[in-house]
N, C-alpha and C positions, 0 to 999 in steps of 0.2 A: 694556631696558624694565623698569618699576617698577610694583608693585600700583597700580590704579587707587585713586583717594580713595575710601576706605568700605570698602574692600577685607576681609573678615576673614581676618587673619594670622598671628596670637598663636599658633595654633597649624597642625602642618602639617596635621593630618587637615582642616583648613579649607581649606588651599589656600596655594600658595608661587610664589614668582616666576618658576622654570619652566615649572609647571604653566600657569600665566595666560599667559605668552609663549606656551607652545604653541596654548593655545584661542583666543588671538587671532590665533595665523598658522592656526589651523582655521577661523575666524570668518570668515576673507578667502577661503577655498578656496570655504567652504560655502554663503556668502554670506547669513549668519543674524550674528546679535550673540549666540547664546546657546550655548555650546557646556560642554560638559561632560564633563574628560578623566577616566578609570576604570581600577581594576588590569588588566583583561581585557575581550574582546569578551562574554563570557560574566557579567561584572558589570553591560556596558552591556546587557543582557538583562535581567537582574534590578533593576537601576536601575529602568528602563523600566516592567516588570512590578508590582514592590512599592510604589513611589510614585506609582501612576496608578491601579491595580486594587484594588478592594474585593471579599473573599471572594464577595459575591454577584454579581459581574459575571461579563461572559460574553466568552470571550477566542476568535476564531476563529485556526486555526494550521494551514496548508495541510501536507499530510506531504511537499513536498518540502525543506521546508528543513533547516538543519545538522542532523544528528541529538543533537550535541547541546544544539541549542537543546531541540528536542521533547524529550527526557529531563529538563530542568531544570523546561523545564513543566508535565509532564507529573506530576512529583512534587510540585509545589505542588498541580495538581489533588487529585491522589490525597490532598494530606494536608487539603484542604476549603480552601485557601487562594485558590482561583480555580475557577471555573467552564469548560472547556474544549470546544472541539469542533475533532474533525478534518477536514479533508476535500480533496478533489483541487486543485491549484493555479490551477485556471484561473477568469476572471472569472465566470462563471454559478456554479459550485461553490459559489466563497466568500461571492457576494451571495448564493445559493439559500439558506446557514447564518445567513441574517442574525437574529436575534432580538428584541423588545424589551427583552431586558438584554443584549445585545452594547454592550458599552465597546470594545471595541479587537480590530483586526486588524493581525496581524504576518505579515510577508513578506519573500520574499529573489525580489529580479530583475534579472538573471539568478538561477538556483539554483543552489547550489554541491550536488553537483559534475553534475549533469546540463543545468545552462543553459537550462533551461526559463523563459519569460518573462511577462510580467503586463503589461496595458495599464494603467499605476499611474496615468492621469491620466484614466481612465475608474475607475478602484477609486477612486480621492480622492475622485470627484465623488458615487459610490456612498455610501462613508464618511459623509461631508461632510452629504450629504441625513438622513440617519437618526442625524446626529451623533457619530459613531464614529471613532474615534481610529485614527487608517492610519501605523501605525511600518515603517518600510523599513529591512531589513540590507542597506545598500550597498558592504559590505566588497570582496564581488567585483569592484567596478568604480571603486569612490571617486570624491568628488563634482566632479573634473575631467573625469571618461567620462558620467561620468549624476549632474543635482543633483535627487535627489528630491525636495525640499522646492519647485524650483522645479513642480514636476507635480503639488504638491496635496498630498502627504504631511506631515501633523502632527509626525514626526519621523524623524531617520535617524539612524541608527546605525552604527558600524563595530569592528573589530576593528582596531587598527595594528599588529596584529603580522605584516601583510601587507604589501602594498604601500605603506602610509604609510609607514612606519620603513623600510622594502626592502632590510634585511639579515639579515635573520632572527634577532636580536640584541634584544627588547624583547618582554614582553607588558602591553599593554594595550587601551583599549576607549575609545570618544568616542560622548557623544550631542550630538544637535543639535534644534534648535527654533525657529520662529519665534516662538512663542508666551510671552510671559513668563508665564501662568497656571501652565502648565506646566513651566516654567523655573525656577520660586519653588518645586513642590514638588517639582522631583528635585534640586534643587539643595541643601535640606534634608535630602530622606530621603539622597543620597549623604554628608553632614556627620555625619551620626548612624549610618552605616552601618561608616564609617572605609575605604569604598573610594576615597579620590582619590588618583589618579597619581600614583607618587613620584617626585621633582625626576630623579633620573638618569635614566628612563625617558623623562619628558617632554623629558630635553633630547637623547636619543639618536633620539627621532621628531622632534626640531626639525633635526639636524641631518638626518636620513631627504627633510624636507618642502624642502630645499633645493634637490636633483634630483629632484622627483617630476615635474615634467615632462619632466625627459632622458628619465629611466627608463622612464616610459610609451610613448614614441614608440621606446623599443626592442623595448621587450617587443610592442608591437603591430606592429611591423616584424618582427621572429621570428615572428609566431603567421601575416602577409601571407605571407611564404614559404614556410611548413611546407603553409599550406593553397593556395597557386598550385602547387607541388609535389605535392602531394595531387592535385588536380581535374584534373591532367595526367598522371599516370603511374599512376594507380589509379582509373579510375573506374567509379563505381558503390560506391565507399567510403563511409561514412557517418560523418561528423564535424560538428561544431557548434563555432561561437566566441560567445565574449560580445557580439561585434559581430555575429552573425549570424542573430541569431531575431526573431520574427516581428514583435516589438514594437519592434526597434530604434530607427526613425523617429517612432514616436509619443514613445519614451519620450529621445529627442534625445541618443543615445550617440555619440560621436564617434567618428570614424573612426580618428584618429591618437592618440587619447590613452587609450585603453581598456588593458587591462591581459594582454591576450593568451591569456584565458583557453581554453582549448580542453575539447574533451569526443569522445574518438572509440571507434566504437562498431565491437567487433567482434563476431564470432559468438556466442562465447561466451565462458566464463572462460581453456578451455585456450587459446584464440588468443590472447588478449589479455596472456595470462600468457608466453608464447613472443614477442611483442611488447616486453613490460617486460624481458624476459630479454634479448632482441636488441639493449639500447637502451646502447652503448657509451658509458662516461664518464656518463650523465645518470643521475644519483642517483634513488631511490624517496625521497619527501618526503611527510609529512602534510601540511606547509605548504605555501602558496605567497606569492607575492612576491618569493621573493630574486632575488641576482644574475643565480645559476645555474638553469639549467632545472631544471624536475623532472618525475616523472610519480608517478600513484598510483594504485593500480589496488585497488578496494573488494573484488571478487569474489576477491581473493587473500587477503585479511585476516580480512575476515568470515565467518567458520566458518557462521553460520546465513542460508540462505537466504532464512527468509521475515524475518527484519531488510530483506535486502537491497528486498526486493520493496515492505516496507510503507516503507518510503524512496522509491521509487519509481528508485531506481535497478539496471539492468540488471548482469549479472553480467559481461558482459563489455566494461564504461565503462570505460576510462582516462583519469585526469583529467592533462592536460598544461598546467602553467604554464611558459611562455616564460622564458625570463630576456634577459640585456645582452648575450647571446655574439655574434660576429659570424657571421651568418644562413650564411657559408661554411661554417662547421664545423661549426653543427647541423644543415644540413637534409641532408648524408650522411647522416648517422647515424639520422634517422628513416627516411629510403629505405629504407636496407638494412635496417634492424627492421623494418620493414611487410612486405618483399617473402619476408625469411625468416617471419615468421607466416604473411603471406595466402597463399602462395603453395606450401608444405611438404603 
């Protein structure tokens, strides 16, 4: 594949012919013509942010999402660069914050790492009315599980250094858009910024986007077994999947192609910690997406507890990403971890 005619390419920070093959097999995922690959998920935040929002706009930001997205934003706040409000994740909360200088509402649903859910295509309609710009972080699900933009969302976003690339081998970041108003000015401020995708990156999520449909229908097949295993041999256990909250149906997440994300809830930190300690072979990971399982456990890391709370995440959450392994050799291995925690 070659730059399209008009294409500017004189220089890279403009854009190179990896980077285009990639937005254009993003373009076919996402089912938008605009898409816009970046160094990091955490760029495609600030893309989003810096080329859409003016100092006096008003940006609403639920506190479940990545903490640190709220850090990044939260420092723009603080230095008069945007306007900010917090507040709880759920659809009355966010419209209750609505303002007449609200510009833009940004969301993650599912949440990472609690899985908590958003009816995004009653938030659109909400947005939509009052003319407010509805950005969705759909990294936890990618837009083969959930297409937010077909639900009403002005724009989605992602991280690929998760399950798009699915090696844990690449950081970068993709915005998407239907809208070419919109398109014309992140498409500028990323030119002038000097964050576009560099060709190796872009070509290591090209080759990532090749099995993203194997990959998924594994990793949601590990996450099918961990939890028929779970709701049979433990019950009264309390755990969450990306496939399983309350908005699933509305917001048309797929059964088989979602990304296995899980969330399971113990007592407290010491259970949960004797849990990740019990869990033979399967690595502790910041990330998720790879091959290989992982688990992450906040309340072990996070020294301060009211961080944990103002996140809105419980002290004894363990985030569990599936990986490709065959479901025979994982789902030992969580039994006997669960059964020595719950059961000691």
């Amino acid at each position: 594949m070659q730059a399209p005619p008009g294409a500017q390419m004189a220089y890279r920070r403009h854009g190179n012919d990896s980077v285009l093959q990639l937005e254009a097999a993003f373009s076919a995922l996402q089912r938008t013509a605009d898409c816009l690959a970046v160094t990091s998920g955490m760029a495609a935040i600030l893309l989003v942010t810096a080329a859409l929002l003016r100092a006096s706009d008003h940006i609403i930001l639920p506190t479940n999402v990545f903490y640190e997205t709220a850090a990044q934003l939260e420092s723009l706040a603080d230095a008069g660069r945007l306007n900010m409000t917090r507040c709880e994740g759920g659809l009355q909360e966010i419209t209750g914050a609505f303002t007449a200088r609200t510009r833009m509402v940004l969301v993650e649903s599912p949440a990472n790492p609690t899985l908590q859910t958003l009816d995004l295509r009653a938030l659109a309609l909400a947005c939509r009315d009052r003319g407010i710009l509805l950005v969705v972080d759909n990294t936890l699900l990618t837009p083969l599980a959930q297409n937010v933009l077909d639900l009403g969302a002005d724009i989605s976003l992602y991280s690929l250094s998760k399950h798009l690339s699915g090696h844990g081998d690449v950081i970068g970041g993709m915005v998407c858009t239907r809208r070419p108003d919109l398109s014309s000015m992140l498409q500028e401020w990323r030119t002038y910024a000097g964050i576009t995708l560099d060709p190796f990156a872009a070509w290591l999520t090209l080759r990532g986007l090749r099995t993203l449909p194997l990959r998924l229908r594994a990793h949601a097949r590990n996450a099918h077994a961990l939890a028929r295993m779970m709701q049979r041999e433990f019950d009264g256990f309390h755990w969450a999947g990306a496939w399983t909250g309350p908005d699933a149906r509305s917001n048309r997440i797929s059964m088989k192609l979602h990304t296995g994300m899980m969330a399971l809830h113990f007592a407290d930190a010491m259970q949960a910690a004797r849990f990740v300690d019990g869990l033979r072979g399967i690595p502790v990971l910041p990330t998720f997406g790879n091959p290989e399982t992982g688990v992450f456990h906040y309340g072990g890391v996070v020294e301060d507890p009211d961080a944990l709370a103002a996140a809105g995440i419980p002290p004894g959450l363990v985030r569990v990403a599936t990986g490709i392994e065959d479901p025979r050799d994982l789902v030992p291995v969580f039994r006997a971890a669960l059964r020595g925690s719950l059961w000691r």
